[in-house]
KEPA-103847 format. One record per atom (N, C-alpha, C): z, x, y; residue in three letters. Coordinates in steps of 0.05 Angstrom, whole numbers, plus 5000, padded with zeros to 4 digits. Example, Ala and Ser with C-alpha at 12.3 -4.5 7.8 and 13.67 -1.06 7.14 Angstrom:
<drenlos>
515652644886ala515652464910ala515652644934ala514252574955ser514352734979ser515752585001ser
</drenlos>
This chain:
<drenlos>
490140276460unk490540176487unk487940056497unk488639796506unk485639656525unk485439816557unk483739876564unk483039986590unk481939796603unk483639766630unk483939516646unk481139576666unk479239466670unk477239546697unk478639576725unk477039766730unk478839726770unk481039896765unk482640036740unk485040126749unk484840426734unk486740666740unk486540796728unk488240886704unk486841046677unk487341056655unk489341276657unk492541086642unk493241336639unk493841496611unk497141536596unk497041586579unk497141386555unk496741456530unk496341226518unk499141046516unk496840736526unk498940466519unk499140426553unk498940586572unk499640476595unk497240476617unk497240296645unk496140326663unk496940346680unk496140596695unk496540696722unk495940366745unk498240336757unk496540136778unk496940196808unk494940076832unk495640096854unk494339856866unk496439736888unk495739436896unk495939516920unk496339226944unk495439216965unk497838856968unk498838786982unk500038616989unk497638306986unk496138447007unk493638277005unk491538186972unk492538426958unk490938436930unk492538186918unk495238276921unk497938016907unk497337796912unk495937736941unk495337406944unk493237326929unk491437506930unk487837466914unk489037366894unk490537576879unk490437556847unk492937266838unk494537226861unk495336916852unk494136706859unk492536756882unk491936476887unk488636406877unk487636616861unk485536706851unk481336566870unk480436596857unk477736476870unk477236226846unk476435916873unk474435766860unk473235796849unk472535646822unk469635696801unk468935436801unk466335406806unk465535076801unk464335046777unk464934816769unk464034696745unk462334486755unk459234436735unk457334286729unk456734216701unk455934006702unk454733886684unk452933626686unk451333506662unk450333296672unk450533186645unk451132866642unk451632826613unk448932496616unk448232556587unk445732216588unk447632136566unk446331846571unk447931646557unk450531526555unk451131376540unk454231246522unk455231546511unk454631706494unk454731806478unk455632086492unk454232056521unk454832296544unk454732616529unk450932636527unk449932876513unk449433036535unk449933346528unk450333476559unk447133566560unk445833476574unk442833536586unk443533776605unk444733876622unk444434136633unk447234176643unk449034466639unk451534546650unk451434816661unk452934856682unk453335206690unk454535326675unk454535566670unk456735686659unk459335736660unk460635586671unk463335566687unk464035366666unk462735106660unk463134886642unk462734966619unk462135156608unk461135246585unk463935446575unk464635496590unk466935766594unk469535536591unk469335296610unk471935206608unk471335076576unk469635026565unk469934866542unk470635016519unk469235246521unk469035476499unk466435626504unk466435926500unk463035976504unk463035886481unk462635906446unk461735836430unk460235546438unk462035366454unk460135176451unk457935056467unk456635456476unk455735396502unk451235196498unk452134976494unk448934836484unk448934676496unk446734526501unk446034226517unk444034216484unk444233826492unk443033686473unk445133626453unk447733546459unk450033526442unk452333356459unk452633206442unk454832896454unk457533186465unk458833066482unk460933286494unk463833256466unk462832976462unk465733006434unk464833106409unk461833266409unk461533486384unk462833756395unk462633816422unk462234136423unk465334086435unk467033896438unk469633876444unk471833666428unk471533746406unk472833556388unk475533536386unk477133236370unk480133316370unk480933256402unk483733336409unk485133166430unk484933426455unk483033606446unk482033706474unk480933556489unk478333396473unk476433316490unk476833006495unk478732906483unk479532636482unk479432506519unk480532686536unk481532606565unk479332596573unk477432736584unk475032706590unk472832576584unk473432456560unk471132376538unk472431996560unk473932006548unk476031766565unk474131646595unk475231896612unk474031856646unk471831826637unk469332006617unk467031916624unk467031596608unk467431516589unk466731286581unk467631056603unk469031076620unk470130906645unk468130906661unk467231186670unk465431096693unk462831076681unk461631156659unk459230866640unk459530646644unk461130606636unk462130246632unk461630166655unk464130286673unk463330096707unk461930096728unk460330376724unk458930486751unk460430516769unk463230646764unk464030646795unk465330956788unk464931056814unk466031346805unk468631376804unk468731626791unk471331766792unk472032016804unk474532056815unk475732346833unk478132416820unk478532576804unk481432656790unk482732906810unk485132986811unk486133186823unk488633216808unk488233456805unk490133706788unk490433556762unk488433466756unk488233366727unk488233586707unk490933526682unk491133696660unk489033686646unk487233956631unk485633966612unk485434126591unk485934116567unk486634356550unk482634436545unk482734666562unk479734796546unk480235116528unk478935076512unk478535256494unk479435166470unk479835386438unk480135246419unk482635516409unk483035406388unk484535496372unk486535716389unk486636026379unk488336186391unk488336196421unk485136156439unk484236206460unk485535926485unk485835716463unk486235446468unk488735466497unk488235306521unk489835386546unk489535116563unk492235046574unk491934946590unk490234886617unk488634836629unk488734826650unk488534596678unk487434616704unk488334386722unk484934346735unk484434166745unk482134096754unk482133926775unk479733886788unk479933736816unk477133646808unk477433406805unk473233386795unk472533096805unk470133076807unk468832796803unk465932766786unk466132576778unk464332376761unk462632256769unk460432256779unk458732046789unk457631896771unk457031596769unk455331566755unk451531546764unk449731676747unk447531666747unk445631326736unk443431236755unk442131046744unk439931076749unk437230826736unk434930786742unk434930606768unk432530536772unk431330366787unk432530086782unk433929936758unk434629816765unk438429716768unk439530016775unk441730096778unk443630016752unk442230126730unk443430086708unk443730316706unk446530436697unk448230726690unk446430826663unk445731106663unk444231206645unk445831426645unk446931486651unk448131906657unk451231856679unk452032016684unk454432176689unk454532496697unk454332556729unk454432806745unk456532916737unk458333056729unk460933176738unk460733386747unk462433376772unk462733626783unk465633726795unk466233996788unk469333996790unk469434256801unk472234346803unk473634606805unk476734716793unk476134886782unk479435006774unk481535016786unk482834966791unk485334986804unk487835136791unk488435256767unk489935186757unk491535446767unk490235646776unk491335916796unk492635756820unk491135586837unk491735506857unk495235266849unk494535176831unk496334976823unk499435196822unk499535386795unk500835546797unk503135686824unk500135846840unk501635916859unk503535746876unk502535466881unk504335376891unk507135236879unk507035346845unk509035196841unk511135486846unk510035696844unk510235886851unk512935926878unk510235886897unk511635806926unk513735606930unk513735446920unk517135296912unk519135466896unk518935556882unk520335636868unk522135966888unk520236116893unk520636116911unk522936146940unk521735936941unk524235846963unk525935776968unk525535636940unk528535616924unk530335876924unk529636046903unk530936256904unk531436396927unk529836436951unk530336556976unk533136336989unk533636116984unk535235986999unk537735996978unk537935996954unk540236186939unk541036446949unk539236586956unk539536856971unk541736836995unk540736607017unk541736577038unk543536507037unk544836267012unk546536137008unk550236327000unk548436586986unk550536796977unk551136666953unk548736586945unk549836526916unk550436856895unk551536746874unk552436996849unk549237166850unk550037396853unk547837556851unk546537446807unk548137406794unk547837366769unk546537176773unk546836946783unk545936636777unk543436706785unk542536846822unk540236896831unk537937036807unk539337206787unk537137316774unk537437226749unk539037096747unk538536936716unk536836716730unk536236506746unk534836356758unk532036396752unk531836736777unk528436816781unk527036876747unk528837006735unk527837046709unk526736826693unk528536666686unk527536366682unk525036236689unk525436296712unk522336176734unk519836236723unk520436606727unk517936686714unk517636726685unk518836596666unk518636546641unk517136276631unk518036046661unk516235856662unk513635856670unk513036016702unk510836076705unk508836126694unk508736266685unk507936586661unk505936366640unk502536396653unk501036266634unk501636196607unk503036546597unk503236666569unk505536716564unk507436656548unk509136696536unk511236976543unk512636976567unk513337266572unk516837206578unk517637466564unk520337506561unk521437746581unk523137616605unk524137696635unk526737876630unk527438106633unk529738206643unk529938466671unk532238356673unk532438546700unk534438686697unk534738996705unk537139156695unk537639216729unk540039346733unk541139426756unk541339656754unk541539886772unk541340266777unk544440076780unk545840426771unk548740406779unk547240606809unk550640526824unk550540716846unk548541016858unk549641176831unk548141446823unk545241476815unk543841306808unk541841226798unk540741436773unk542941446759unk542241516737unk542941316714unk543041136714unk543440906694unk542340676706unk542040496680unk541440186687unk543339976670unk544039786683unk545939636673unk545139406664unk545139196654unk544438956646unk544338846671unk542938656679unk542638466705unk542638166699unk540238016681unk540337826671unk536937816651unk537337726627unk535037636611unk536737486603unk535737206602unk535736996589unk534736936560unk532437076556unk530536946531unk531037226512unk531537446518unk532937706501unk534137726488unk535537806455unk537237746441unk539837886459unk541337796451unk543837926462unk545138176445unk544338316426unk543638506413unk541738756431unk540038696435unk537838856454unk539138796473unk540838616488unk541738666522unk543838836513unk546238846500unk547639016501unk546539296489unk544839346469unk543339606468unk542439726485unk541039656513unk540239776524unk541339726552unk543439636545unk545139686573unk547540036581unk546340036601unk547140356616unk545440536610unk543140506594unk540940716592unk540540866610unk539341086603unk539341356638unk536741226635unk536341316664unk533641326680unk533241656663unk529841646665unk529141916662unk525641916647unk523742146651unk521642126641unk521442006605unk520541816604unk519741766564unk522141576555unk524541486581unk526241336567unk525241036570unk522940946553unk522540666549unk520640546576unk520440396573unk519040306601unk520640266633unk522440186626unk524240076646unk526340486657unk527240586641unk527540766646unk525741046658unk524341026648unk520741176655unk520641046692unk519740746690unk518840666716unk522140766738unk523640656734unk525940796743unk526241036762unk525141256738unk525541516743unk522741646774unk520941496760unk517741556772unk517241306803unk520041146799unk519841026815unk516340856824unk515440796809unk512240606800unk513440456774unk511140286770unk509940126742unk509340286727unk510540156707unk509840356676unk509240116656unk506440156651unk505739926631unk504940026602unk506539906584unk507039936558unk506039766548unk502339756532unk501339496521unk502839486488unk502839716479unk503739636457unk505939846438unk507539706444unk509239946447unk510440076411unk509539936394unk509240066368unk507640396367unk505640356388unk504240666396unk505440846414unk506540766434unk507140976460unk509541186450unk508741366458unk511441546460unk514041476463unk513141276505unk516441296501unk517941046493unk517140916478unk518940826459unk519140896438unk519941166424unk520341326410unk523541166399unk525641266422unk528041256412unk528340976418unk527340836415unk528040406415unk525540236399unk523640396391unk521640286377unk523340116355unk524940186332unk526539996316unk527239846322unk529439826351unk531039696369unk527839416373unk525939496391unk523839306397unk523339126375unk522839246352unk520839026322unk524538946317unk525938966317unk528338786308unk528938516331unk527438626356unk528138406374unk525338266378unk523738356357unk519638216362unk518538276388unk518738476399unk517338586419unk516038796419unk513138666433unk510638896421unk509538936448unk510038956480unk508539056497unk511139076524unk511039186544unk513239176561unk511939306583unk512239166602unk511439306629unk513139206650unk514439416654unk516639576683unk516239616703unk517739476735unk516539536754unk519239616762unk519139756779unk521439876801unk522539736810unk524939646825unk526039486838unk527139626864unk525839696882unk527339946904unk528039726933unk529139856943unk530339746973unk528339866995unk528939797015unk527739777038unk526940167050unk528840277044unk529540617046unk528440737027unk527740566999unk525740666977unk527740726962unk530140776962unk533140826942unk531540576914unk532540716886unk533040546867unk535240286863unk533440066853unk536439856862unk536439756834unk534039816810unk533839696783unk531239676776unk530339576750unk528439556741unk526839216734unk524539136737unk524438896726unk522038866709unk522738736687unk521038816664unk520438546650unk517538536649unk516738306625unk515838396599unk516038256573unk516438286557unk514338076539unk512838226518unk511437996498unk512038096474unk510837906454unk511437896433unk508738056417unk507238026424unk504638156413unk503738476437unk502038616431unk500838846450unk499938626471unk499538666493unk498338566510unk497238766534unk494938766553unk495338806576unk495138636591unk496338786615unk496338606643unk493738496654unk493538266672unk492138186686unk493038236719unk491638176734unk491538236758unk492938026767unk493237736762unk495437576767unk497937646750unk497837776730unk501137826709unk501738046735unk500438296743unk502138436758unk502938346785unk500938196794unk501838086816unk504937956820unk504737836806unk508037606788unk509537846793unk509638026777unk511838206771unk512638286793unk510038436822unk511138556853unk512938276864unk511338046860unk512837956876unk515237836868unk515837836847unk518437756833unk520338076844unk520138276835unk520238556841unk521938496868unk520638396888unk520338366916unk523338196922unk523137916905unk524737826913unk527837916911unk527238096884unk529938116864unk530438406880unk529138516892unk529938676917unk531638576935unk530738306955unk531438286974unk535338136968unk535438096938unk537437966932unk539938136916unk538938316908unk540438626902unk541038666929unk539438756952unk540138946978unk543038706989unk542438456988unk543438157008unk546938286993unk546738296953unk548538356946unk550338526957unk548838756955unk550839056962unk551739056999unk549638927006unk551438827030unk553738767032unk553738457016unk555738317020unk558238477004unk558438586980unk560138766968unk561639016986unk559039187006unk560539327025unk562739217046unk560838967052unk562038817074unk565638757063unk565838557038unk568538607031unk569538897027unk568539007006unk570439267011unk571239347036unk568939357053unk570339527088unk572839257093unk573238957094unk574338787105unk577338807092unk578038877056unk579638987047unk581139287048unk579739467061unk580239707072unk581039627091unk580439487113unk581539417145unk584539307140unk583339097126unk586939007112unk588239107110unk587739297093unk589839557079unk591239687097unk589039817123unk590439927150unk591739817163unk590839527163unk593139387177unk595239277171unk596639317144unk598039277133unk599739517135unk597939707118unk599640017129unk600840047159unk599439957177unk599840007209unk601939827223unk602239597208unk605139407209unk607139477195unk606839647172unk609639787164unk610839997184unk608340127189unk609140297208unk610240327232unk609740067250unk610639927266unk613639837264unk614739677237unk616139647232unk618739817224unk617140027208unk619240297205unk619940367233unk618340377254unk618440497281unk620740367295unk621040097290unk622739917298unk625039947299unk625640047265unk627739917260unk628540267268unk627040487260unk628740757271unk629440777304unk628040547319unk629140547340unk631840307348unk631540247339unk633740007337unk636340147326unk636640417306unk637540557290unk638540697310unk636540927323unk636841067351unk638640927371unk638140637376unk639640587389unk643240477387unk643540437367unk645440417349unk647240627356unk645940877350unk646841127354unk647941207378unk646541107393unk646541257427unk648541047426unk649040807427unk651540697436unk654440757426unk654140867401unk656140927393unk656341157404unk655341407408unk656041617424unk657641527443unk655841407459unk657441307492unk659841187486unk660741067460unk663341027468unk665141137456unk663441387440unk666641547429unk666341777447unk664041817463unk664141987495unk667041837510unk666441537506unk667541527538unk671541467516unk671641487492unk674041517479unk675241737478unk673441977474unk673142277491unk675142287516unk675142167530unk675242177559unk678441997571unk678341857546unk680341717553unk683341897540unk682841947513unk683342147501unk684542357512unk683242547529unk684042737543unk685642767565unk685042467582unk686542387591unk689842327597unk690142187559unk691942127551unk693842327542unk693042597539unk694042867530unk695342947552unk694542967581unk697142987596unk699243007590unk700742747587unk703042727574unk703742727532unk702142787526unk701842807494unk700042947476unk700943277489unk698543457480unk697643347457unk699543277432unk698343227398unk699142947391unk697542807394unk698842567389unk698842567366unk700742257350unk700942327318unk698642207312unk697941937328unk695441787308unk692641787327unk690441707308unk688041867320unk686741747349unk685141827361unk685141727399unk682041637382unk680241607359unk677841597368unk677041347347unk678541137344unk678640957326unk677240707334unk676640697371unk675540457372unk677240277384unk676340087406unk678339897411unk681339757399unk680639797358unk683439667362unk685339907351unk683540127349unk685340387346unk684640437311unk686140677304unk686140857285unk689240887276unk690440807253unk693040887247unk693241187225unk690841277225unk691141427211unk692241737222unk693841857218unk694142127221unk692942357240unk692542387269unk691842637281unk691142877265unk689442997261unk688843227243unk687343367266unk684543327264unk682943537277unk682943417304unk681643667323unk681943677357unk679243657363unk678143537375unk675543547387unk674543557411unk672043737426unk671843737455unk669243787455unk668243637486unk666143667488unk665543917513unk662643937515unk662144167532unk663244167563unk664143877566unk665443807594unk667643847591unk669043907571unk671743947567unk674043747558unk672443517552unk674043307554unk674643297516unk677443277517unk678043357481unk680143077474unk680243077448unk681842887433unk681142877398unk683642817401unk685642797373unk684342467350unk683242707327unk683142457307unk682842517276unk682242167263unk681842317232unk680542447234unk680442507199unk677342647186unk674742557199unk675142227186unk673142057193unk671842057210unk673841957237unk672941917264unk671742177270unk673142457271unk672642647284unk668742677261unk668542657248unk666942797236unk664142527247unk664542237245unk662542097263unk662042217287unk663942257310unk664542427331unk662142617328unk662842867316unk660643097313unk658742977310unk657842657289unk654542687280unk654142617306unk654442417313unk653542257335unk653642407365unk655942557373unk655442567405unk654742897396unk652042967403unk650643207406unk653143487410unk654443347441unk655943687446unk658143757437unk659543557422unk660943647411unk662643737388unk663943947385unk664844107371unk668544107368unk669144287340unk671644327328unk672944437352unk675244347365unk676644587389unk678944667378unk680044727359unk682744847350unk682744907324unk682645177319unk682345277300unk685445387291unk686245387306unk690045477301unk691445217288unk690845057300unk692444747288unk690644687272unk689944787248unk688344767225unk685844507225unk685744547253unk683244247252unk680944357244unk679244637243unk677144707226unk677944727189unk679544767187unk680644777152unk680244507141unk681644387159unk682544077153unk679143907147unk677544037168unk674743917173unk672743987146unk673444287131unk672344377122unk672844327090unk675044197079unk676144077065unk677143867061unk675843677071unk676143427073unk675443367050unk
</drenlos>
């Protein structure tokens, strides 16, 4: 394990870290370094440079008294070599901004951006002899702001309610481009319980290793992303052929060429687990103070777009639950309806085999037993007088089975009144 300065050592392969919001901006938007030099001649031999110029070229080629296309050979030094031979020629200066420059060599060999100018130097009789350059790095500064677009981008996907998937297959992407160095992005999701992690989105991951390590528990030693999880911090894994806890995925890693991993938390606003987000290389690596920076604030965003998620997910579920009640609560309404509509059904038919009752008894005056039934309804009943019926008012009459036995359901008071003229037998044996 490399031991990072400024941070503390923990167990082997990892570093303890602790930042500052304010540290995050330092370390992206990093500090100016100026570059000097002074070049004589056509040939533009460096007569005196700072060390800043010496650093961007290579230290190895840190000498004066050497044309700039010895100690920068090949199509590094081609661009430069270019601007200076221009402003030789013409005497007129030059100002480049966010000009591409590859310094360094071989493995070390790196892009970077510049903001510089060229003066040209003369004698007395303003004939060009030399070339001032003087510049500054930008390529932190360049970064961050491609950074800051990007960005805002994703924050306005956020707003937009775009697919929580698309949002983090996006940011991942981003910072795969960002990413000075070659780094491989995935983001896993906490289930509910926060004892698992689910796949979220890696793009550049075999799909072999995403489904391997999808639903992994959270817990101390499970890998990086499970570890940071559990401890709720960064867990940085430079090389993870060494560390413990990749014990049980170490095979899983060299089958997918991954040799370093460092895990940051993904928590919500309440500090609840929401997932893990993890970069990935191909060789041991450690972090730099801009690589962790990247990660909080990536971390940050893929927070605010998990929480935007589970929002919106509660929000439907409660809006589908409301449904549900109110669906339930119009049946119910409806059942209510129709048992009153039912009820009422009822009560009218009472009242008119009450008031058939009445007429009925009436009619007995002169025809104690009539032959055919009194409770049939306006156009009558031809069926057979059997049973006797009366109510608590006293008012009685003669009918079928049928009739007499609707009779009982329907009008509450009354009952069988003749048990001698077999109208209970008759009722009871129907």
């Amino acid at each position: 394990m490399t031991v990072v300065p400024g941070r503390r050592r923990g167990s082997a392969g990892r570093v303890a870290v602790d930042h500052t919001a304010e540290q995050d901006l330092r370390a992206l938007f990093g500090q100016s370094v100026a570059v000097f030099a002074s070049f004589a001649g056509p040939a533009h031999v460096v007569e005196a440079a700072n060390p800043a110029f010496f650093a961007a070229i290579g230290e190895e080629h840190a000498r004066t008294g050497l044309a700039l296309a010895e100690l920068v050979p090949g199509r590094a030094g081609q661009g430069i070599v270019a601007i200076l031979d221009e402003v030789y020629r013409t005497g007129e200066p030059y100002t480049g901004r966010d000009v591409a420059v590859v310094v360094g060599a071989g493995t070390d060999a790196r892009e970077a951006v510049f903001d510089f100018t060229c003066e040209p130097l003369g004698d007395g009789d303003a004939e060009v002899t030399g070339i001032r350059l003087i510049g500054v790095e930008t390529t932190q500064v360049t970064q961050a702001q491609r950074l800051v677009a990007e960005q805002r981008g994703l924050l306005e996907q956020i707003a937009r309610q775009a697919p929580l998937v698309d949002v983090l297959d996006g940011m991942a992407r981003c910072l795969e481009n960002l990413a000075p160095d070659q780094v491989l992005v995935s983001v896993l999701l906490a289930d509910p319980d926060g004892l698992h992690l689910r796949h979220g989105a890696a793009p550049s991951l075999p799909g072999f290793y995403n489904d391997a390590i999808d639903g992994i528990a959270t817990g101390e030693g499970v890998g990086s992303c499970g570890t940071a999880a559990h401890r709720r911090e960064p867990v940085i894994v430079t090389d993870i052929a060494a560390d413990p806890f990749w014990a049980d995925f170490r095979e899983l890693a060299v089958r997918a060429g991954l040799a370093a991993c460092w895990s940051t938390p993904i928590l919500a606003r309440d500090g609840g687990l929401l997932g893990t987000f993890a970069m990935y290389h191909r060789s041991p690596r450690v972090p730099s103070d801009s690589d962790l920076a990247l990660a909080r604030v990536f971390a940050d965003t893929a927070s605010l777009a998990i929480e935007r998620h589970h929002i919106e997910v509660a929000k439907a579920e409660a809006e589908a639950r409301a449904e549900a009640v109110r669906d339930e609560l119009a049946e119910a309404l409806r059942a209510e309806h129709e048992l009153r509509a039912e009820a009422e059904q009822r009560a009218e038919a009472a009242a008119e085999l009450t008031a058939r009752m009445r007429a009925a008894a009436a009619a007995q005056a002169t025809a104690p037993h009539p032959e055919r039934c009194q409770l049939g309804g306006p156009t009558g009943c031809a069926a057979p007088a059997e049973i006797k019926i009366a109510d608590s008012w006293g008012d009685a009459a003669w009918g079928c089975p049928d009739h007499a036995e609707e009779a009982i359901l329907n009008v509450g008071s009354v009952f069988i009144a003749s048990e001698e003229l077999g109208g209970l037998a008759a009722y009871l044996n129907r």
